[in-house]
C-alpha atoms as one frame of an Amber mdcrd trajectory, in Angstrom:
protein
  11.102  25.371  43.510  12.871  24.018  46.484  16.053  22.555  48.265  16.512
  18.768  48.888  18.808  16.645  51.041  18.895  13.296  52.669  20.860  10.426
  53.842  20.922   6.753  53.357  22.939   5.260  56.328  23.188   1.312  55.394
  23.243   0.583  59.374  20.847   2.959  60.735  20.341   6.543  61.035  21.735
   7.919  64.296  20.668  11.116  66.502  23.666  12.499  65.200  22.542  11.772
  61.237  19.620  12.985  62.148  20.766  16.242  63.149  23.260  16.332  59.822
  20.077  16.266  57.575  18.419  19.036  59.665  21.748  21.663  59.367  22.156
  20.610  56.064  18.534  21.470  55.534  18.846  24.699  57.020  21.635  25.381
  55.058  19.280  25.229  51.739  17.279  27.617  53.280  17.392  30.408  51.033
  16.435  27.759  48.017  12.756  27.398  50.330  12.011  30.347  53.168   8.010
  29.474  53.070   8.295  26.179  54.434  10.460  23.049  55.461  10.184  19.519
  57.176  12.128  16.440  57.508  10.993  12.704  57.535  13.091   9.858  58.816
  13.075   5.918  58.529  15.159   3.446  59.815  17.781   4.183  57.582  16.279
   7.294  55.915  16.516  10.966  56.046  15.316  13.770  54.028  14.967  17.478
  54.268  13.414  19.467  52.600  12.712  23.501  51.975   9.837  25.245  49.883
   9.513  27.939  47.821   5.748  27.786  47.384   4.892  28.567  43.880   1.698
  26.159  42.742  -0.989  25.264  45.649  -0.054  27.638  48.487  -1.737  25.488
  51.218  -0.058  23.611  53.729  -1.560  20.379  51.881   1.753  20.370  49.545
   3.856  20.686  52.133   6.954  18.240  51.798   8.305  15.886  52.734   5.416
  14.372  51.122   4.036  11.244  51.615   1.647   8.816  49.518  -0.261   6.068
  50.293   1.605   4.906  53.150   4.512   3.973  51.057   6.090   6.399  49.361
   7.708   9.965  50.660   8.877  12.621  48.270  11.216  15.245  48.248  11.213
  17.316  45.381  12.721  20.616  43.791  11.425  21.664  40.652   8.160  22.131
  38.161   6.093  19.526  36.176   4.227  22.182  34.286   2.277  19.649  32.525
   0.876  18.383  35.569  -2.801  19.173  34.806  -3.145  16.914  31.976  -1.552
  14.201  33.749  -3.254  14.497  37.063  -6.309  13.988  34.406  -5.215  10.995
  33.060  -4.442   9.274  36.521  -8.118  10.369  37.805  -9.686   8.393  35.091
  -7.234   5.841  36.142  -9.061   5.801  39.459  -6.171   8.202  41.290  -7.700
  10.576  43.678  -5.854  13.692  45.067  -5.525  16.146  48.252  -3.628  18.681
  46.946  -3.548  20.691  43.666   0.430  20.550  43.527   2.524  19.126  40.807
   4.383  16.918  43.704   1.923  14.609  44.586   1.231  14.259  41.173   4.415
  12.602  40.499   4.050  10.202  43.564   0.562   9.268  41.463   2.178   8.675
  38.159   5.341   6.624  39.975   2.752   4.029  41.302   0.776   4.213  38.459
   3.621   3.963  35.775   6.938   2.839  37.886  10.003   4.561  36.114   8.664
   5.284  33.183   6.898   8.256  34.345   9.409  10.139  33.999   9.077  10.098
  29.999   5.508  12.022  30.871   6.823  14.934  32.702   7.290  17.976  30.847
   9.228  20.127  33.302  12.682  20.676  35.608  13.148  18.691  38.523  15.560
  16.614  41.264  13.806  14.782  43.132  14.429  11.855  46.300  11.072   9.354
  46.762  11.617   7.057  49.225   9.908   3.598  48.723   9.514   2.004  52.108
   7.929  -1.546  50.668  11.328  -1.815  48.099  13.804   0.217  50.653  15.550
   1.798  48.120  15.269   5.643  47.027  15.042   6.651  44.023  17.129   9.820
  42.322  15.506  11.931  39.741  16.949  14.647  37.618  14.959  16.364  34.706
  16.393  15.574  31.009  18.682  19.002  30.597  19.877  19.106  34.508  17.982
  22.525  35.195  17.668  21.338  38.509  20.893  20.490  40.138  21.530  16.938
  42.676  24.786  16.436  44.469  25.495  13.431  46.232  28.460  11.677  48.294
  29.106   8.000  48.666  31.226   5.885  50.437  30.761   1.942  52.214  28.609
   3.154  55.261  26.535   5.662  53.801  25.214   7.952  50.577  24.450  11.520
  50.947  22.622  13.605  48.728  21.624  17.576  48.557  20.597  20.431  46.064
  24.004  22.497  46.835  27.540  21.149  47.736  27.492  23.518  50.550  24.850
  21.585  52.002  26.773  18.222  51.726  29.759  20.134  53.316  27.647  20.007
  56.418  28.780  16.631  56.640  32.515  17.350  58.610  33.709  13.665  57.826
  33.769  14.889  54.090  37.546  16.211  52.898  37.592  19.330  51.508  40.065
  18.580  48.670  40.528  19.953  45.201  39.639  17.523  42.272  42.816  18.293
  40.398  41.289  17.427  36.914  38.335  19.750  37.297  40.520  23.006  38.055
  43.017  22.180  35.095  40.213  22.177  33.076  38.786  25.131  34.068  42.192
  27.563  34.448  43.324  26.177  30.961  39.492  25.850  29.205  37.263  27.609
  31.124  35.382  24.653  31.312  33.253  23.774  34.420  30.496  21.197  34.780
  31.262  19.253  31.491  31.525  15.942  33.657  29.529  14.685  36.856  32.898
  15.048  38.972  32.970  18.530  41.002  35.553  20.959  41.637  35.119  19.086
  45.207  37.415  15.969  45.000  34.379  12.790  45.825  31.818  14.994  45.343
  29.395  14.516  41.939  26.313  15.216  40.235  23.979  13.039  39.370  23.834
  13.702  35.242  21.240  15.345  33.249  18.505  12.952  32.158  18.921   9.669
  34.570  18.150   8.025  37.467  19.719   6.117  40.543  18.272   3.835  42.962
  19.886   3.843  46.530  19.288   0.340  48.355  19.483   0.604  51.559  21.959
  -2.349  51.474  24.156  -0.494  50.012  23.617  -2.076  46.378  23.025  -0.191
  43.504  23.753   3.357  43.280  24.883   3.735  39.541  22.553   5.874  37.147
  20.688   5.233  34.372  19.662   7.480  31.565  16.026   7.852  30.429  16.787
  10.614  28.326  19.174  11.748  25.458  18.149  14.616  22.547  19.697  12.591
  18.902  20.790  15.473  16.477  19.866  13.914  12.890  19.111  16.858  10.861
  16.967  14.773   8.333  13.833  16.247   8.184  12.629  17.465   4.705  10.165
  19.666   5.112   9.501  23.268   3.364  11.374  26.195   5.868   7.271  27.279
   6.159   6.116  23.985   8.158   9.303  24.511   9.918   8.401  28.307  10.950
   4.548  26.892  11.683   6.012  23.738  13.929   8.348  25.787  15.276   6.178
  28.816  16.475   3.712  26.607  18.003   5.991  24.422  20.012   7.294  27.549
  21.719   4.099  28.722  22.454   3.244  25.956  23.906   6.222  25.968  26.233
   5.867  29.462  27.172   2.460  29.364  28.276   2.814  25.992  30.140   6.015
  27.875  31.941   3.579  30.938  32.825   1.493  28.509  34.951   1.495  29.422
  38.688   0.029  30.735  41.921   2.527  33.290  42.335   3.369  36.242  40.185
   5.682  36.120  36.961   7.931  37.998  35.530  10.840  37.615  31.756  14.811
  38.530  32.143  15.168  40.715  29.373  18.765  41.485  27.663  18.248  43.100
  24.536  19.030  39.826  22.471  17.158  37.525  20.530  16.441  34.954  22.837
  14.710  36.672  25.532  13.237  39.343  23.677  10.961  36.117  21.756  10.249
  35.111  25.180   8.953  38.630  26.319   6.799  38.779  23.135   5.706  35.392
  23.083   4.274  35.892  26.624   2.427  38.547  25.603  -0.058  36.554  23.204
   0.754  33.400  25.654  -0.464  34.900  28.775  -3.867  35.023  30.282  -6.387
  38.560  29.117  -5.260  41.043  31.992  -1.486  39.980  32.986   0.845  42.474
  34.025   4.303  41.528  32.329   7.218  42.872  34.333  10.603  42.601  32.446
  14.000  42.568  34.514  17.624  43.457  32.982  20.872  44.540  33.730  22.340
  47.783  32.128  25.746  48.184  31.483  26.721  51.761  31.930  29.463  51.461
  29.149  29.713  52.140  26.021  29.497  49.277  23.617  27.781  47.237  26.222
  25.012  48.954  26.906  21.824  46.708  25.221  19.323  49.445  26.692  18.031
  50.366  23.606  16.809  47.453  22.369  15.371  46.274  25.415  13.245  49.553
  25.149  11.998  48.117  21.725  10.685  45.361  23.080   9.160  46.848  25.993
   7.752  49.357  23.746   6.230  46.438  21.398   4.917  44.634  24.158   3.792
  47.079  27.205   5.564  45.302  29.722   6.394  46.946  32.992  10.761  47.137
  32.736  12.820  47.149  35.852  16.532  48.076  34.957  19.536  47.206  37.418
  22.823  49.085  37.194  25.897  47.919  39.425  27.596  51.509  39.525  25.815
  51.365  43.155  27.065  47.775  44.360  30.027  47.539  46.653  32.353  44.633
  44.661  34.151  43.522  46.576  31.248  42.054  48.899  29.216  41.353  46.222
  32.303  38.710  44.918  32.539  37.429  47.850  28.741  36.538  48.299  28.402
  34.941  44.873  31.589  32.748  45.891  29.570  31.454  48.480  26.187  31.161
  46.518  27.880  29.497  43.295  29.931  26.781  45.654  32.496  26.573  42.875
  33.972  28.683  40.764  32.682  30.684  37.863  34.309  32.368  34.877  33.355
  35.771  35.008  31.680  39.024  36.396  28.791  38.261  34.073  27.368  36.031
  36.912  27.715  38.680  39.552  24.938  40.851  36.824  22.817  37.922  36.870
  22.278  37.877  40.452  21.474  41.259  40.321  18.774  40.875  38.168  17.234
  37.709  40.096  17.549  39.880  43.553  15.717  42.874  42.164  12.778  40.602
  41.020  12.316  39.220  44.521  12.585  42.734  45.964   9.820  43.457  43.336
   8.381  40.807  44.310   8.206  38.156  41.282   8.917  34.844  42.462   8.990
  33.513  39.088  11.628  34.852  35.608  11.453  32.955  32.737  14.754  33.410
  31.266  16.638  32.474  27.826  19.054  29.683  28.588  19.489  27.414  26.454
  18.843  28.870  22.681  22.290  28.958  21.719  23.079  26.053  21.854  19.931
  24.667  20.540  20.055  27.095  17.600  23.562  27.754  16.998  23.819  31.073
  18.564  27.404  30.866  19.063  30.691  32.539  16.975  32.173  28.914  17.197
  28.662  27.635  15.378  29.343  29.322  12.524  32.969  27.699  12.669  31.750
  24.357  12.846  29.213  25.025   9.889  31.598  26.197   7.383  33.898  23.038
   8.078  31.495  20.765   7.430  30.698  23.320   4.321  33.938  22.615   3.741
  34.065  18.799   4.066  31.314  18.321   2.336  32.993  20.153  -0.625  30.346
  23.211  -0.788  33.545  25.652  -1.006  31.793  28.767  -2.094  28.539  28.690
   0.678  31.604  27.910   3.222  33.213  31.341   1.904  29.669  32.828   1.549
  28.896  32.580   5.348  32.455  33.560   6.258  32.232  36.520   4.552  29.083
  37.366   5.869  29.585  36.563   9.497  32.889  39.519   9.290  30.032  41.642
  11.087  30.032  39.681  14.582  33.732  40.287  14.558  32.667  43.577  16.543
  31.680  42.208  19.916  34.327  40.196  20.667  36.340  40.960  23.871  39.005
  38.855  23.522  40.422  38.591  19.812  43.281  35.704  20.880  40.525  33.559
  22.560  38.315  33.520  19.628  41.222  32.649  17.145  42.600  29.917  19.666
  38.798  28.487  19.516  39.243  28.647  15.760  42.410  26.525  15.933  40.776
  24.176  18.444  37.613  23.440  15.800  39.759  23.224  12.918  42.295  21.169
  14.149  41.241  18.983  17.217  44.015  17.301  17.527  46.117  20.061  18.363
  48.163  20.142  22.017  47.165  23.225  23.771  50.329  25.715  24.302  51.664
  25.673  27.741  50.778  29.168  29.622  52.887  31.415  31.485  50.773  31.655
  34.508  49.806  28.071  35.181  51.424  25.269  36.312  51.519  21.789  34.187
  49.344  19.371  35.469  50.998  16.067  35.672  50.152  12.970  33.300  47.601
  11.367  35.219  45.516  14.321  35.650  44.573  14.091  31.584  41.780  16.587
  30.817  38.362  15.508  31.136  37.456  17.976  27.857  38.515  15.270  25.773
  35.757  13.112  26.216  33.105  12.601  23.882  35.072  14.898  21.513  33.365
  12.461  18.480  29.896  13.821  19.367  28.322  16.389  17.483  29.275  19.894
  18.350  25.397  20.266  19.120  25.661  17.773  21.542  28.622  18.798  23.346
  27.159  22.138  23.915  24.345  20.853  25.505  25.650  18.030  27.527  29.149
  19.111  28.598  30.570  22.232  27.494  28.343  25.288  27.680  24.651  23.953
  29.058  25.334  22.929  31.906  27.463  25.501  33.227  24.825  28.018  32.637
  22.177  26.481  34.154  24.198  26.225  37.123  25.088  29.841  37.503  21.043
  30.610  36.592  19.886  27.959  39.941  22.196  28.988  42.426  21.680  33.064
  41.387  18.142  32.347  41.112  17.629  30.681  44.567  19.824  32.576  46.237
  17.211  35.358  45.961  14.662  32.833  46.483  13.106  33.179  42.924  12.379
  30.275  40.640  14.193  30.458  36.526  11.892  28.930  34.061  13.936  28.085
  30.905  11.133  27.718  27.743  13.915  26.972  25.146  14.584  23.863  27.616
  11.147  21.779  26.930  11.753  18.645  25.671   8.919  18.573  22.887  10.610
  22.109  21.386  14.520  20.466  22.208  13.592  17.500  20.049  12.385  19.220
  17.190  14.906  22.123  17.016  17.849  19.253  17.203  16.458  17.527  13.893
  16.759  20.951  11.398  19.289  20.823   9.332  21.607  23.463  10.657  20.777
  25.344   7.322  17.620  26.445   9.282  19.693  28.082  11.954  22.749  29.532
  10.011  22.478  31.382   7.391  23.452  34.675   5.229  25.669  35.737   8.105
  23.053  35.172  10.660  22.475  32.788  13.690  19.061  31.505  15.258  17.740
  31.927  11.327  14.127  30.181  12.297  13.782  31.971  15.621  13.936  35.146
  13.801  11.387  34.195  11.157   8.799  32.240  13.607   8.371  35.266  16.049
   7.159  38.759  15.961  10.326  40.094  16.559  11.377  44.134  16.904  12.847
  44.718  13.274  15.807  46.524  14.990  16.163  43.088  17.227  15.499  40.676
  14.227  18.281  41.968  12.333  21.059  42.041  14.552  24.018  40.287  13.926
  26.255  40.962  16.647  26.048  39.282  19.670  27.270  40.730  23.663  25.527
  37.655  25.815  24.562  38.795  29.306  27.742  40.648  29.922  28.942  43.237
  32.653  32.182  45.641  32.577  34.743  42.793  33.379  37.615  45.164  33.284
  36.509  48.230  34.701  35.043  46.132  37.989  38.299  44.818  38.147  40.087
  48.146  38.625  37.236  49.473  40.791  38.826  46.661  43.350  42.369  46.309
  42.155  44.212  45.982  45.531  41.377  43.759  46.885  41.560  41.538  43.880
  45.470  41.800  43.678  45.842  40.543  47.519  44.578  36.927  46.599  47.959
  36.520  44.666  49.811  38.101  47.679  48.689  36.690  50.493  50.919  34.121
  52.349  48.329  31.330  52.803  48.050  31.556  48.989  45.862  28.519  48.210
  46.178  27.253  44.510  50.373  27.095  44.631  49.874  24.120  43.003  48.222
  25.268  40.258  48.571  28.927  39.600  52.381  30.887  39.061  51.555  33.779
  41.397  54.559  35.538  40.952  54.149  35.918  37.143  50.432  36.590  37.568
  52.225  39.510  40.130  54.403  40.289  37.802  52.744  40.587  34.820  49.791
  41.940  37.027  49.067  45.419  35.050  49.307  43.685  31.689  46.995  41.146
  32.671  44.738  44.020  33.838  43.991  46.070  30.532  42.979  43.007  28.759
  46.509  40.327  28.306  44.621  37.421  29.476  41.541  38.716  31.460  39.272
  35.627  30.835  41.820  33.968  32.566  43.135  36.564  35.702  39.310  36.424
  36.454  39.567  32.453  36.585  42.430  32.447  38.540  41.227  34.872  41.487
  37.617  33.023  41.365  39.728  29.552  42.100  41.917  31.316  44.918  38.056
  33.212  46.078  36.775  29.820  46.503  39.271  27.344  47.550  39.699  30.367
  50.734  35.572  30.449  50.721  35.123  26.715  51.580  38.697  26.110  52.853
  39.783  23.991  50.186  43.318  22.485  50.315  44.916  21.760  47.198  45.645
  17.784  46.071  48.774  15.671  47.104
């Protein structure tokens, strides 16, 4: 697990490019403290810093370079690099290292492009080919590992973290106007390569770019796309058995390293089956150490079912409370670490947990993203099931699951978002109401929610509206406490199959993730819940803590998002909004303010 960057100058790198890619590198730094380097070409530069977690020795130090042709830079895991490294030997491939990264220069040569079907893993990754000139772009199938990049006629830039690209001081610091609407109105962010930095974008989950040196060439391609079919036939017992095995599987290649590991644990269903699956997966004699966060109010406090699982599987728990945590500078940290904004406290929870495992001294959490929207863990899942029930003219199972889905009701926080998602699903046509505290963005700033709207709701979870969003809060959180997130719910083998059951395998009877709960050894008190919290932390009350330092954002004369935001009714409705009138959204509208101030942002003309 690492932090990339580099430059493609189509003239020539200069002494001054040259020390771009080193600040820009030592701006990743947190992402690698155990090592770094840099390697430069003609028109080439890349950076790179390590966090060492397979083959310690300075023999996988990066940049890496192969053969006297190629140069990697890479961030990321190929846990299945064993049994390809074996295939290339009796290929006639010999190796120097034991790391996962010169196995991927191996399979390149070996296979071109194409080896990127073979890798079972998370990566972005930069390998320069100095025969071709061009260099190629890599990112793994889901996007667990983030790439950034910046283009324009004289050169390309690419890095790990926008922050690191911001390095670059001939790069404007504007607001995409699209991306914020979208997020102050949906709470969407990340459902499109464009950033909340205006020219700024990601390369997209499951492709790849070459960058000629020429300057020719520099749109993606995609290798990869999961196809939701829901065909298969077979009895709900081969399911269970398939099912069961191909998580296995992913858990115990994800528990492969040199370094010790270590499960996030909630309380919920998703990464209790990863705690217990680790303990069968792992190797006779491994200490399990579990890490979660503990809400100290009630009705969010998971504690006692984490305590089942711990109990069940006799791993070592390390709870984290944020009663101790001064807010205020803990906001403004993650404002920095996330580089744009985020929808909630939850995130500032997360990063607790990730920062106690490094002070513990676990380099490695496998953690649970990625199960709900593979198995239709969401309220809105259950939504979309009963109206195709309904469509499909299978009235009474549609009122059946209704019914018995009243029980989730319970844990959610905000009633009037829930029913406006309801009204969204059912009717998708519908013009969203204008809102009191936001301004109307103008015609040619059209939402970029809309696209892909035809897709299945499967799909846009994964690709665009909830996926990808996550995994960005989990990397920068993650590396900011130098500590690598595996995600076992995210291996392609297990993605593939779980997106051809019919969803009758994952709702049912009231209940979500229906084959998860039969294929593990599950807690009974965990394998019955119905109610769902997420990873949540005491929005409200955190709020209050810091109510005058949260409040000044809206008062403060170089007030930032004017163009966006109605301060003075956020001011003056300011109490309301406080106990709960629209706090989904107050919290959206001081982390825009937080960051545009944070990276001194200026709003769009």
């Amino acid at each position: 697990m690492c932090g990339i960057c580099g430059i493609v100058n189509y003239t020539g790198i200069t002494l001054k490019e040259k020390g771009l890619v080193n600040r820009m590198n030592e701006c990743l730094f947190h992402r690698g403290p155990d090592d770094g380097g840099t390697f430069f070409d003609e028109k080439l530069g890349l950076g790179h810093r390590r966090l060492s977690i397979l083959d310690l020795s300075e023999r996988a130090h990066q940049p890496m370079c192969y053969r006297e042709k190629y140069t990697i830079v890479f961030n990321g895991e190929i846990y299945n690099f064993i049994e390809i490294r074996s295939e290339l030997i009796q290929r006639g491939y010999t190796f120097s290292s034991d790391s996962d990264t010169e196995v991927i220069l191996a399979a390149y040569d070996c296979y071109g492009i194409d080896c990127l079907k073979l890798f079972n893993g998370m990566w972005a990754f930069a390998l320069w080919d100095s025969a071709e000139k061009r260099l190629l772009l890599s990112r793994d199938r889901f996007g667990v590992k983030p790439l950034y990049y910046y283009k324009n006629d004289g050169y390309f830039l690419f890095a790990s973290e926008i922050k690191a690209l911001l390095c670059d001081e001939r790069i404007s610091r504007e607001a995409n106007d699209r991306i914020v609407y979208d997020f102050l109105e949906q709470g969407l962010a990340d459902h499109t390569e464009e950033t909340f930095f205006r020219n700024i974008y990601k390369l997209p989950a499951g492709t790849y770019m070459y960058v000629n040196c020429e300057g020719k060439g520099t749109e993606y391609c995609r290798y990869h796309e999961l196809e939701f079919s829901s065909k298969m036939v077979e009895s709900n017992t081969v399911y269970q058995k398939i099912f069961k095995s191909l998580f296995f599987k992913s858990v115990q290649l994800r528990l492969r390293s040199d370094v010790p590991t270590g499960s996030c644990l909630s309380g919920g269903l998703d990464s209790s089956a990863i705690v217990c699956t680790v303990r069968k997966a792992a190797e006779k004699g491994h200490e399990q150490h579990t890490f979660s966060f503990c809400a100290e109010e009630k009705g969010l406090d998971e504690k006692e079912y984490m305590e089942e699982v711990v109990k069940q599987t006799g791993a070592v728990p390390h709870y984290v409370y944020g009663s101790g945590e001064n807010l205020k500078e803990l906001f403004e940290k993650l404002v920095f670490i996330q580089d744009e904004p985020f929808a909630s406290t939850s995130i500032l929870a997360s990063y607790l947990v990730y920062r106690e495992a490094g002070s513990a001294g676990v380099k490695v959490l496998l953690d649970g993203q990625g199960a709900d929207e593979l198995l239709c863990g969401y309220r809105k899942s259950r939504i979309y099931y009963v109206k195709g029930l309904l469509q499909e003219g299978y009235f009474f199972r549609a009122l059946l699951e209704l019914v018995l889905s009243v029980s989730q009701i319970k844990t959610s926080f905000d009633i009037k978002d829930d029913l406006g998602k309801l009204k969204r699903i059912l009717n998708m046509d519908r013009k969203s109401e204008e809102n009191r505290y936001l301004r109307k963005r103008s015609e040619k700033e059209d939402s970029l929610a809309e696209q892909g709207k035809e897709r299945d709701f499967q799909f846009r979870d994964i690709y665009r509206i909830s996926l990808p969003v996550l995994l960005r809060y989990a990397d920068r959180n993650s590396m900011a406490a130098s500590v690598e997130s595996r995600l076992p719910f995210l291996d392609y083998e297990f993605a593939e199959f779980c997106t051809g059951l019919p969803l009758s395998e994952k709702i049912k009877n009231g209940y979500s993730k229906v084959i998860l709960r039969q294929a593990i050894h599950l807690p009974e008190k965990i394998r019955k819940r119905k109610d769902k919290l997420g990873f949540i932390a005491p929005e409200r009350k955190w709020l209050k803590t810091e109510e005058d330092y949260f409040k000044s954002f809206f008062e403060a004369s170089d007030f930032r998002a004017e163009k966006y935001i109605r301060r003075e009714k956020v001011l003056e409705d300011w109490d309301k909004l406080l106990m709960g009138a629209d706090e989904n959204l107050l919290f959206r509208m001081i982390s825009l303010e937080a960051w545009m101030k944070e990276f001194n942002v200026r709003q769009a003309h």
